[in-house]
C-alpha positions, -999 to +999 in steps of 0.1 A: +324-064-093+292-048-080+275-057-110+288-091-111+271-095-073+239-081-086+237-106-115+247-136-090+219-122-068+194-117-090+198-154-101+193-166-069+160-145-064+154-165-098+158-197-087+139-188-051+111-181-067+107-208-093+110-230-063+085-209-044+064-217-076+067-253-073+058-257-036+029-235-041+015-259-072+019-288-045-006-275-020-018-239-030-046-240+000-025-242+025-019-207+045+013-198+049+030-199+082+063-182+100+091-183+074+128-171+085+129-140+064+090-131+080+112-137+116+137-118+103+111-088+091+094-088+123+126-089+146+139-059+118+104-039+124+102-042+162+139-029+167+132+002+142+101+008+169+127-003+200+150+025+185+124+053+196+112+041+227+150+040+241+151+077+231+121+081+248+136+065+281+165+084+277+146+116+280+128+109+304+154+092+325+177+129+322+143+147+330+141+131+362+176+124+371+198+151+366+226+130+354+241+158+332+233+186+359+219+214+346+224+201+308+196+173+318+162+191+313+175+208+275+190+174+266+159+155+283+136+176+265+155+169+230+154+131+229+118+133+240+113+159+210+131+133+188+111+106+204+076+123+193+093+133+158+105+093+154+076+080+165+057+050+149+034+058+117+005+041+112-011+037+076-030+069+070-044+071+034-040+100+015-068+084-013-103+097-020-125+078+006-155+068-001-186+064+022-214+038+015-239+065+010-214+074-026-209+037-037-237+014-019-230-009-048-194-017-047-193-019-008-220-047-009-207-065-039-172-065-022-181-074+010-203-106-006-170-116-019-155-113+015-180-129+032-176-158+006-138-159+009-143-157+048-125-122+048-130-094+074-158-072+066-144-041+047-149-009+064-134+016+044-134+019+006-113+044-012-104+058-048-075+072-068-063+080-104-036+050-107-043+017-129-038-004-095-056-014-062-046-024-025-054-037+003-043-020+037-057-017+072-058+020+084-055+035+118-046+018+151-076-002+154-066-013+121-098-013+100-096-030+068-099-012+034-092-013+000-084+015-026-092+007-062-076+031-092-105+044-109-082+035-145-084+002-139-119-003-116-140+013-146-123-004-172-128-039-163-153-063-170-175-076-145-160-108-136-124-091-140-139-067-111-145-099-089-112-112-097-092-078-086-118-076-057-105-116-045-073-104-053-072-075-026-093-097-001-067-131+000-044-110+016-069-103+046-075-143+041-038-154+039-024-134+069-003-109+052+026-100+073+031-068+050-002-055+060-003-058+095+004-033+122+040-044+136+059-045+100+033-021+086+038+003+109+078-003+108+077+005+071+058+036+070+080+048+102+113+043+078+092+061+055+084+093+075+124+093+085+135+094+050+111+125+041+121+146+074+159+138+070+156+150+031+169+177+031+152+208+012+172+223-019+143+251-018+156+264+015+191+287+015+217+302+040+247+285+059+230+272+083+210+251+058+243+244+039+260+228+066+231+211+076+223+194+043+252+168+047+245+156+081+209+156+072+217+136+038+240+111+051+213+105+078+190+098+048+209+080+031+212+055+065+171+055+061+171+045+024+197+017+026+176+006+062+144+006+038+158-014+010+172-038+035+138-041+049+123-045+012+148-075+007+136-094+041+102-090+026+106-104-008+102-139-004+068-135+015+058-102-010+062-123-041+046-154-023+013-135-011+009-125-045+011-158-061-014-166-031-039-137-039-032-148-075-048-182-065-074-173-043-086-151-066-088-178-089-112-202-068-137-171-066-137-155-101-127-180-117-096-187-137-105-173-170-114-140-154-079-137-129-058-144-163-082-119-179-071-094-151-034-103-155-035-094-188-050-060-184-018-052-167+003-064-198+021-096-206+059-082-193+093-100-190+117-072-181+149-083-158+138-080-120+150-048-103+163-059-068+153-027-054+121-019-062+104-046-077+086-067-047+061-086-069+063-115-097+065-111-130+029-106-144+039-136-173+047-159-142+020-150-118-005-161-149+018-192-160+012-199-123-022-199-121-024-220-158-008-246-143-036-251-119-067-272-123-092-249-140-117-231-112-151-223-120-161-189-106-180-196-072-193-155-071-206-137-106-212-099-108-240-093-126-239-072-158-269-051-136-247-047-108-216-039-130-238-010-145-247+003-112-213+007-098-203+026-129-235+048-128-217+056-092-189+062-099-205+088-126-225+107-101-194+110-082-181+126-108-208+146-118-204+162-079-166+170-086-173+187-115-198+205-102-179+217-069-153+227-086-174+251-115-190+267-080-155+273-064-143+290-099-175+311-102-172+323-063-134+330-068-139+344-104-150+380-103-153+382-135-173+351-138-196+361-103-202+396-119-217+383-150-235+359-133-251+384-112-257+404-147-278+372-162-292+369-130-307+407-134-317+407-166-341+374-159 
């Protein structure tokens, strides 16, 4: 039964999308507006962020009331300490960030592209060790950034750097709903309730023992509240990246964005309904074949290219070497034979 659901669902996400698909091929410039499932996210994320602020009235409301006698202030001063432990979570990234004194380069060659694709300046750039990239706005003042994968960044060629550089910028340009700081923030807060309602096999004792189950079932509420929230999302997730797709497109070029599809490998592995948020990478570049051919409207040049990986190379270099100091500080061993060479010189 539950497998016969799955597979009627997951042909209707099927046929969804090849009509997405269609409407896009139509009138691909046009930026999307209010759908009913992006309603539906953003009525889902603002009563996720409703839920605390009710505990926070709550608390203070038996703070200042009484209502419960002398119960009031200790059952005041949990649901304000529940409040504070609930509370919204705005994208903090846990990347490498980069200033534009480490990679002058790639911060002016990406924000030429934005400028060119009438994107918002990019303030923060970051690095990590996964063959991906995304774009994200940080903080409460919401400052855009992007964070490429240094796998994939320093194994592309130039005009495959332009194309993953559009790529992350269209969704600044097409008015992500994903990335902004109502259903952002929503997501990250179910996040931060999953991890502190997880309970921790490490710790023993009874007390831990019988709080485990509470704790899990709790979780468990969190996990299926998250995959609800995932499913709301998967019409406009797929659609913004058939849009980036595009847009990408129009600035490097189509040769170069199905040049970057492929470095991700041609795949056509049944969707997962629970995890799996974005097109197929075979129909994202069927998509974009289907479309008149674009010339490339911004070019890295092969210079430039070579720059950002000399960059990235000094940054390296610096690792390396603060990590060799740290050993030989923390390496008697190492410092006393150091100190030997340095004597005998």
């Amino acid at each position: 039964m539950r497998q016969r659901l799955l597979d009627r669902y997951s042909a209707f996400v099927n046929q969804r999308d090849q009509q997405l698909v269609e409407r896009l091929k139509q009138n691909p410039d046009r930026v999307p507006f209010l759908t009913i499932s992006t309603l539906l996210s953003y009525g889902f994320a603002i009563s996720i962020h409703s839920f605390t602020v009710v505990l926070l009235l709550l608390g203070i409301a038996s703070l200042t009331s009484q209502w419960a006698g002398f119960c009031s202030i200790p059952y005041g001063l949990i649901l304000v300490g529940l409040a504070v432990v609930l509370r919204p979570r705005l994208f903090k990234p846990d990347d490498t960030m980069l200033s534009p004194a480490d990679v002058p380069t790639l911060y002016r060659v990406v924000n030429e592209i934005a400028a060119e694709m009438k994107a918002h300046p990019i303030q923060q750039i970051g690095t990590n060790d996964d063959k991906n990239a995304y774009y994200a706005r940080a903080g409460f003042r919401q400052q855009p950034m992007i964070v490429f994968g240094k796998p994939l960044l320093l194994n592309l060629k130039p005009q495959e750097r332009v194309a993953l550089i559009a790529h992350e910028l269209a969704h600044d340009v097409n008015h992500d709903a994903r990335r902004g700081l109502i259903i952002g923030s929503s997501h990250n807060t179910l996040v931060a309730w999953f991890q502190i309602l997880l309970p921790d096999a490490d710790r023993a004792g009874i007390l831990m023992a019988l709080a485990r189950i509470p704790m899990r079932l709790l979780a468990q509420l969190v996990y299926w509240l998250l995959q609800l929230f995932y499913q709301l999302l998967l019409y406009q997730s797929r659609r913004a990246e058939y849009l980036a797709d595009y847009r990408a497109s129009t600035v490097a070029g189509t040769e170069a964005t199905i040049s970057l599809l492929n470095v991700f490998g041609y795949e056509d592995r049944p969707l997962d309904l629970f995890k799996r948020t974005h097109p197929s990478i075979n129909r994202r570049m069927q998509f974009i074949e289907s479309i008149t051919v674009q010339p490339p409207r911004c070019v890295l040049s092969d210079s430039d290219s070579h720059q950002i990986d000399l960059e990235f190379q000094v940054l390296e270099t610096r690792a390396q070497e603060r990590i060799w100091g740290a050993y030989r500080q923390n390496n008697p061993r190492r410092k006393a034979a150091v100190e030997q060479q340095a004597q005998d010189e």
